[in-house]
C-alpha positions as CSV (number, residue, x, y, z in Angstrom):
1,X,21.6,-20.7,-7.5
2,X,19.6,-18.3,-5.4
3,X,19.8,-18.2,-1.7
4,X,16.6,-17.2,-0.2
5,X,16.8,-16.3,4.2
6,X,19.1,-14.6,6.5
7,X,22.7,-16.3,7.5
8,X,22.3,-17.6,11.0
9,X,25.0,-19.5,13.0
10,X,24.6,-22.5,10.3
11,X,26.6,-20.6,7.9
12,X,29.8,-20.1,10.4
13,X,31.2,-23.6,9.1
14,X,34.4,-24.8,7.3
15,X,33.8,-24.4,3.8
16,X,35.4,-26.8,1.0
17,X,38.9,-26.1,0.0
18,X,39.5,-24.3,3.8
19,X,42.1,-26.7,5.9
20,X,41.3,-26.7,9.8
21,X,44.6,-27.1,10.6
22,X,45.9,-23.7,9.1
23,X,42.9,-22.3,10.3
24,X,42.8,-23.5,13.9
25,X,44.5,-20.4,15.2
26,X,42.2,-18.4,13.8
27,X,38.3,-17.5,15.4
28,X,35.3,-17.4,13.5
29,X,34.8,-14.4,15.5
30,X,36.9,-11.7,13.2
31,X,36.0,-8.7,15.3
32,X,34.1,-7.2,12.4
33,X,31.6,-4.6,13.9
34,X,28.5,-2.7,12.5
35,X,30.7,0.6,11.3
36,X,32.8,-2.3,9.3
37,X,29.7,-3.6,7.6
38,X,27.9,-0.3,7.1
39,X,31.7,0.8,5.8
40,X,31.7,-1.8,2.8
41,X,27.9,-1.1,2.1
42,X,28.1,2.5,1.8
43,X,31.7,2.7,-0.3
44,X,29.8,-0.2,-2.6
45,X,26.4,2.2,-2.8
46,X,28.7,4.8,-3.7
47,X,30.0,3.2,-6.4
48,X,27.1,1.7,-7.7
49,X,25.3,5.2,-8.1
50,X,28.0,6.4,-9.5
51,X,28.1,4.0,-12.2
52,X,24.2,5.2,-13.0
53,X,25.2,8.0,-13.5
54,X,28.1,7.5,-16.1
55,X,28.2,4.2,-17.5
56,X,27.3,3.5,-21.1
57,X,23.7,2.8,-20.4
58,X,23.4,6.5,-18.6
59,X,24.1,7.3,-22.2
60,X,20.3,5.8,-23.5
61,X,18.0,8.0,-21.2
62,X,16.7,11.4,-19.6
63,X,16.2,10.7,-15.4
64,X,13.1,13.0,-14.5
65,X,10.9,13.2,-11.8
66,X,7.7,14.1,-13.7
67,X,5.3,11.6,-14.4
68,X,4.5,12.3,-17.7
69,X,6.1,13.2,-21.0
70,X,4.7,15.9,-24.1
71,X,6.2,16.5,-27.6
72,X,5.2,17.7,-31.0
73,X,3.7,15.4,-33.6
74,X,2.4,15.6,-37.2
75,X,2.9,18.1,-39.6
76,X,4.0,21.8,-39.2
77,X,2.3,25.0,-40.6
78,X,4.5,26.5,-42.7
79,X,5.5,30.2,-43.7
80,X,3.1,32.7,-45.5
81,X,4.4,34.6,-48.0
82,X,4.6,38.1,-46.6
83,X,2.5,41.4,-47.4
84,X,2.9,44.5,-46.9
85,X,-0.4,45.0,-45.4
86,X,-1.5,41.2,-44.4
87,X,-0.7,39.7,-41.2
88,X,-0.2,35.9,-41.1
89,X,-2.1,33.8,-39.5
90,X,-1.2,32.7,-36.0
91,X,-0.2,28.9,-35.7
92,X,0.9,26.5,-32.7
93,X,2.5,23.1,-32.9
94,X,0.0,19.9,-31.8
95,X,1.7,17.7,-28.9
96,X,0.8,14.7,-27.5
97,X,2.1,12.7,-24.6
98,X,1.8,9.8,-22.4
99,X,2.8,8.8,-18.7
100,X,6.2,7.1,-17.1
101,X,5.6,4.6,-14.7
102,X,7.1,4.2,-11.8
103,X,7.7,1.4,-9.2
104,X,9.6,0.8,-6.3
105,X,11.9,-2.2,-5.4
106,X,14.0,-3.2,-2.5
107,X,16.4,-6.8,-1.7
108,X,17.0,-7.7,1.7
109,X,20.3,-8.2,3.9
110,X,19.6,-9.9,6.5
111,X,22.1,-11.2,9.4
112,X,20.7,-12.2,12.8
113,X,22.5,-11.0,16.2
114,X,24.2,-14.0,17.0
115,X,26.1,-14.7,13.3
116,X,27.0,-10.8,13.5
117,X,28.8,-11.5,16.6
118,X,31.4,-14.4,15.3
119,X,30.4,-13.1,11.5
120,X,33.4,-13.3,9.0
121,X,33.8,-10.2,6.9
122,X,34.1,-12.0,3.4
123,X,30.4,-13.8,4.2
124,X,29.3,-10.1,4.9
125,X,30.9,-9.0,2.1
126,X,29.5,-11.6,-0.7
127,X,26.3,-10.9,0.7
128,X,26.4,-7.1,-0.4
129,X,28.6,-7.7,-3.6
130,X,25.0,-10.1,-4.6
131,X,22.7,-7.7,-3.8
132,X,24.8,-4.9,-5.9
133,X,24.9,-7.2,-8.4
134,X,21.0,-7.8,-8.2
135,X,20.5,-3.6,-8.6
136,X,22.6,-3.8,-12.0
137,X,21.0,-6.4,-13.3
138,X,17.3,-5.0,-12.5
139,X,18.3,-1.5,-13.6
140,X,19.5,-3.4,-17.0
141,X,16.5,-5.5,-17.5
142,X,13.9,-2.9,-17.4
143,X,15.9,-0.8,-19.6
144,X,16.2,-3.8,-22.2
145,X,12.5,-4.4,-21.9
146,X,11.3,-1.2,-22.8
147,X,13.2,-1.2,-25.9
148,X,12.1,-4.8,-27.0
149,X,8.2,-4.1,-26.0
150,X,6.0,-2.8,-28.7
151,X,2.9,-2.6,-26.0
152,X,1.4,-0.1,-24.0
153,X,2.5,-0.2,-20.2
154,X,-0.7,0.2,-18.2
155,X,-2.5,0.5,-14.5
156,X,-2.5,2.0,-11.3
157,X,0.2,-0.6,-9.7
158,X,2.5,1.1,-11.9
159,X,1.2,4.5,-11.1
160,X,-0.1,5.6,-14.3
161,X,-3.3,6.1,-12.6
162,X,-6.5,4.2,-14.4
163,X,-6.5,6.0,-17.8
164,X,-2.6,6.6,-18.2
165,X,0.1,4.6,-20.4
166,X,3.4,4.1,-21.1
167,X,3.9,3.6,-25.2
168,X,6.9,2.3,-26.9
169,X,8.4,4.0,-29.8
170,X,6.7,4.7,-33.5
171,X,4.3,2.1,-34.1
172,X,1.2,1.7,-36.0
173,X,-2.0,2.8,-33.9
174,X,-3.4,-0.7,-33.9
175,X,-0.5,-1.4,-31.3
176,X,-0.7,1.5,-29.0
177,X,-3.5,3.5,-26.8
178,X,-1.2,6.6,-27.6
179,X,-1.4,7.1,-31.2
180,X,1.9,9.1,-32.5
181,X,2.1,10.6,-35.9
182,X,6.0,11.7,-35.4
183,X,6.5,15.5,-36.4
184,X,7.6,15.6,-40.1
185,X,11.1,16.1,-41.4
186,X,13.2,17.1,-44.4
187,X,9.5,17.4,-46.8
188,X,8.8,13.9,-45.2
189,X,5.5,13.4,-43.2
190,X,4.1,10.3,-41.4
191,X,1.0,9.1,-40.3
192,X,0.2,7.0,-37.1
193,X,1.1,3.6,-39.2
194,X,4.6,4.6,-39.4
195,X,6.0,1.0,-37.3
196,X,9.4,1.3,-35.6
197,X,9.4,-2.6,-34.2
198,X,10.2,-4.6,-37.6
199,X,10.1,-8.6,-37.9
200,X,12.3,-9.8,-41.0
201,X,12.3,-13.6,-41.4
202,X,15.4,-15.8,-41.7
203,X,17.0,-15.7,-38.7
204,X,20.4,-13.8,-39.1
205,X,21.3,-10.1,-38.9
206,X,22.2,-8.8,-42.8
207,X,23.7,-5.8,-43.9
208,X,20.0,-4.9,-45.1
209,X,19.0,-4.8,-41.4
210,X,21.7,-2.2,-40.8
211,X,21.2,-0.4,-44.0
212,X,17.4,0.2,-42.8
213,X,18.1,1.0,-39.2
214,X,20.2,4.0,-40.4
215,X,17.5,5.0,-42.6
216,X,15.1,4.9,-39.9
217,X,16.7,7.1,-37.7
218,X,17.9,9.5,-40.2
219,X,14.3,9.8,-42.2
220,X,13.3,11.6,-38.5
221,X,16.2,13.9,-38.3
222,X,18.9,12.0,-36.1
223,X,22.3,11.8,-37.9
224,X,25.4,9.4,-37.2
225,X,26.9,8.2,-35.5
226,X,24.0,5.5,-33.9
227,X,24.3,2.7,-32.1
228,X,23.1,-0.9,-32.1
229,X,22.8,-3.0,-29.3
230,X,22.6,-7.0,-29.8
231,X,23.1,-10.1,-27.7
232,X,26.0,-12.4,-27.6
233,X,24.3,-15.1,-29.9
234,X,24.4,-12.9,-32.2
235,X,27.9,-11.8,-32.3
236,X,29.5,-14.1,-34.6
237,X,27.2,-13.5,-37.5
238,X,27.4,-9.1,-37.0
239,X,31.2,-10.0,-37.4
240,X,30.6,-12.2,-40.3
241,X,29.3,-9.3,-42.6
242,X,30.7,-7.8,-45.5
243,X,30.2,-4.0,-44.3
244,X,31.6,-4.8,-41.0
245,X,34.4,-3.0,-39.5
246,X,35.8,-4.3,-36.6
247,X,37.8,-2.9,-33.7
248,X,41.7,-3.4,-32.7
249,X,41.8,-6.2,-30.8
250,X,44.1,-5.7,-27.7
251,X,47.4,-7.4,-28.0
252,X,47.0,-7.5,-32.2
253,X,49.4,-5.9,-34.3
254,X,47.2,-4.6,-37.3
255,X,48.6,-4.3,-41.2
256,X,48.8,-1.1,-42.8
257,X,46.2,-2.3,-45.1
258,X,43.8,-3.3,-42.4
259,X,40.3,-0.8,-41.8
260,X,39.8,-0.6,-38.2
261,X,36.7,0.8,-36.2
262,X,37.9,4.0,-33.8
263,X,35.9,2.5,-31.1
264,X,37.4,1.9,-27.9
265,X,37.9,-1.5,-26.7
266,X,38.2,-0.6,-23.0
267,X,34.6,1.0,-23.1
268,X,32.7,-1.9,-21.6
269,X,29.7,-1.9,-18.9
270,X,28.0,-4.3,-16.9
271,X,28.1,-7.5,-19.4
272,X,28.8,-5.5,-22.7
273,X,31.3,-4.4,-25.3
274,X,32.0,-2.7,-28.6
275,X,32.9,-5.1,-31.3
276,X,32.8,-2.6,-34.6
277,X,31.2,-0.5,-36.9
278,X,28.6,-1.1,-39.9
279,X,27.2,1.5,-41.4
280,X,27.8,4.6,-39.5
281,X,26.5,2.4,-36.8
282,X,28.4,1.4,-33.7
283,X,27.4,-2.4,-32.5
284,X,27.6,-3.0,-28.8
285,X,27.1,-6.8,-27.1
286,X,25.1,-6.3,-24.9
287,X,24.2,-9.5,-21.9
288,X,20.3,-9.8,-21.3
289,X,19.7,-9.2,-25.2
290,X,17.6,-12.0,-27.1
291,X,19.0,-14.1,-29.4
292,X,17.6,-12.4,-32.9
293,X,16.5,-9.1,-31.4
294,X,18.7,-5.7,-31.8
295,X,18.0,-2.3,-31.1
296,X,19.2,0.8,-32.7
297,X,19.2,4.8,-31.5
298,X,21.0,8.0,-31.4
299,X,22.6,8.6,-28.4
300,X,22.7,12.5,-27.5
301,X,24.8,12.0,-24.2
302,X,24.0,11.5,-20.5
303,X,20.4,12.8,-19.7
304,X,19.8,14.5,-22.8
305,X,15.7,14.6,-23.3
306,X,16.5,14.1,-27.1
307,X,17.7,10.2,-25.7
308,X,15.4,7.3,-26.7
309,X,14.1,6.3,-23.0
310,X,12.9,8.5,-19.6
311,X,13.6,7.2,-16.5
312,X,10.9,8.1,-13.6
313,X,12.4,9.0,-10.5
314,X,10.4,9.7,-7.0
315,X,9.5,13.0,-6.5
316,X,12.6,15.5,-5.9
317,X,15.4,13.0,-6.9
318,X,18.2,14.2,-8.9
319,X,19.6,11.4,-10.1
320,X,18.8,7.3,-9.8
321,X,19.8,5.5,-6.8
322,X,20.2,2.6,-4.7
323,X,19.9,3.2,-1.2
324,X,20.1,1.6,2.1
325,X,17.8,1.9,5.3
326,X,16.4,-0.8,7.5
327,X,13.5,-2.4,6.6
328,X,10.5,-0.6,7.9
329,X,8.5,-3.5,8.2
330,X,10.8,-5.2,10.3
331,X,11.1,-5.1,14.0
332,X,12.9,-2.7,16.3
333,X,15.3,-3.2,18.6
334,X,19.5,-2.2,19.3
335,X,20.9,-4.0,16.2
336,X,21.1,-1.1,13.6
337,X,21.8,-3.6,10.4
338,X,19.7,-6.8,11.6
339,X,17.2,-5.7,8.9
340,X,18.7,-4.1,6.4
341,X,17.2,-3.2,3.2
342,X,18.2,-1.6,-0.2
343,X,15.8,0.5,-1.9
344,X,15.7,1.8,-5.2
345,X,12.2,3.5,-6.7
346,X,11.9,4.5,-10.6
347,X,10.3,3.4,-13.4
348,X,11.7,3.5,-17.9
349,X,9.1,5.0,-20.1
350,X,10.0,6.0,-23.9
351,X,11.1,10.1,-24.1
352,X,11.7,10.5,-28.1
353,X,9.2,7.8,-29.5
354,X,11.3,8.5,-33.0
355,X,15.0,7.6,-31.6
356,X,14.3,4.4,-31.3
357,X,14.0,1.3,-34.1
358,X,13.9,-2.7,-32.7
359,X,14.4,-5.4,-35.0
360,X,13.9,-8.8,-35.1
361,X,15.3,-11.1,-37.3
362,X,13.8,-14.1,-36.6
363,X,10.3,-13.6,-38.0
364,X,8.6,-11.4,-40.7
365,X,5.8,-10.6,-37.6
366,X,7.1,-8.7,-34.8
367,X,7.3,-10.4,-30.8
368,X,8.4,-8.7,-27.7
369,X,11.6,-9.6,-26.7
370,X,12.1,-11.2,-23.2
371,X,15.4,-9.5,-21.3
372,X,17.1,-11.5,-19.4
């Protein structure tokens, strides 16, 4: 469960499975000092931004620090057949665009002077293993949700300013205060209506659902391979289907006469994993993803602006970050890491509102997902 407060002197006690006896030569006081503590929180930040930067979920957006996003839409003009006299007509592409939002966040370590005296270094060091783990699991639930809301993000507490918003992918105008008519492809054209989030009743993932996710993303110009992220509920019956190829299972000695995806089983994040292929279409668990809900996209690779999502970063950042600084609300005095606080500021909008398709298989009419 959640621990809310600072650890005081009431935490320096004998903990369950600890014998005093073999501990009695031992003082609470473990001579840890600040440069100790700062030590493991800056080689943990280190590797926590890191992981931003490169992980699998790196691979799903663009990182700017702009606070809005343009693109083409609709239909182009065409070529003129040429004259020897006649000039062609001049023509430009029509673009819309919406805002990213952006909002900060920060998580509190707090230790008061007298427990950092006699402090134990593995207290100190759960403390900031939680609140890395509390970064990843932020960073991956507002990346989830933006893929499994339809609606408009809105307002100024999410600075997009009184008239701005944030739009999901391709959906039918009704839904959106950005109306998007994606830019035709192949002789294809769409109108606003074309709809990207799609309810199908009965409650299990088919090979239809893949079938039409590929289609999706292909009718729009973005060729295989794509992925598919699901939850764990939803495992079991992905693995169940007849198009579905699974990957080597480590420590399984495969027959010659056994298809096998080339997807590698070692390439797991935070709380996911590969588990096969299904038509052209790699299917990735995924922790935090609904029962019934699964998204699929082209990936283009790590901050490529043809990527499904944009992640808003404060002005002049590079990259996304988590870092650490003592509260400035707090109050001064000698002890440097009293009031520490991590800090991490951006915001996930949509960047190409066609490489993206939600399903959900539960219900013939569409519901935001909830991430957890």
């Amino acid at each position: 469960m959640a621990n809310l407060g600072p650890r005081d002197t009431t935490h320096l006690v004998m903990l369950t499975g600890w014998d005093a006896t073999a501990l009695q030569n031992f003082q609470l006081e473990d001579g840890t000092t600040y440069a100790a503590v700062v030590s493991s929180l800056s080689s943990s930040l280190a590797a926590l931004n890191s992981e931003f930067s490169s992980d699998w979920m790196a691979n799903l957006y663009y990182t700017t620090d702009q606070p809005d996003v343009e693109y083409r839409v609709g239909s182009s003009n065409g070529f003129e057949l040429h004259t020897e006299y006649g000039r062609p007509d001049i023509k430009r592409a029509a673009t819309e665009g919406h805002m990213l939002p952006l909002l900060p966040y920060d998580r509190m370590l707090g230790w008061t002077w007298d427990y950092l005296r006699k402090a134990r270094m593995p207290q100190i060091e759960a403390d900031i293993a939680d609140a890395i783990k509390d970064a990843r699991d932020k960073r991956r639930q507002r990346l989830l949700r933006r893929l499994l809301m339809r609606g408009d993000d809105s307002g100024a507490a999410l600075n997009l300013g009184t008239g701005g918003y944030s739009p999901g992918f391709a959906t039918t105008a009704a839904n959106t205060s950005v109306d998007f008519d994606p830019p035709d492809y192949g002789g294809t054209s769409f109108a606003n209506t074309h709809e990207h989030y799609v309810g199908i009743s009965g409650g299990v993932f088919t090979n239809a659902v893949f079938t039409d996710v590929v289609s999706e993303l292909r009718e729009h110009g973005h060729e295989p391979p794509y992925e598919f992220l699901a939850g764990p509920s939803d495992e079991a019956t992905i693995k169940g289907l007849s198009n579905f190829t699974p990957i080597a299972e480590m420590g399984v000695r495969y027959g010659l006469t056994q298809d096998l995806a080339t997807l590698n089983p070692t390439d797991v994040g935070y709380g996911s994993y590969y588990i096969g292929m299904i038509s052209d279409t790699a299917v990735r668990i995924v922790r935090g993803v609904p029962q019934y809900y699964g998204f699929g996209y082209k990936s283009y690779g790590r901050n490529s602006q043809r990527n499904p999502l944009a992640v808003r970063l404060f002005k002049g950042a590079s990259s996304w970050q988590v870092i650490a600084m003592p509260d400035p609300r707090g109050p001064s005095g000698q002890n440097p890491i009293q009031n520490l606080m991590l800090f991490t500021e951006f915001g996930v909008g949509t960047k190409d509102r066609t490489n993206g398709t939600a399903r959900y298989v539960y219900s013939a009419t569409w519901a935001d997902g909830t991430a957890t």
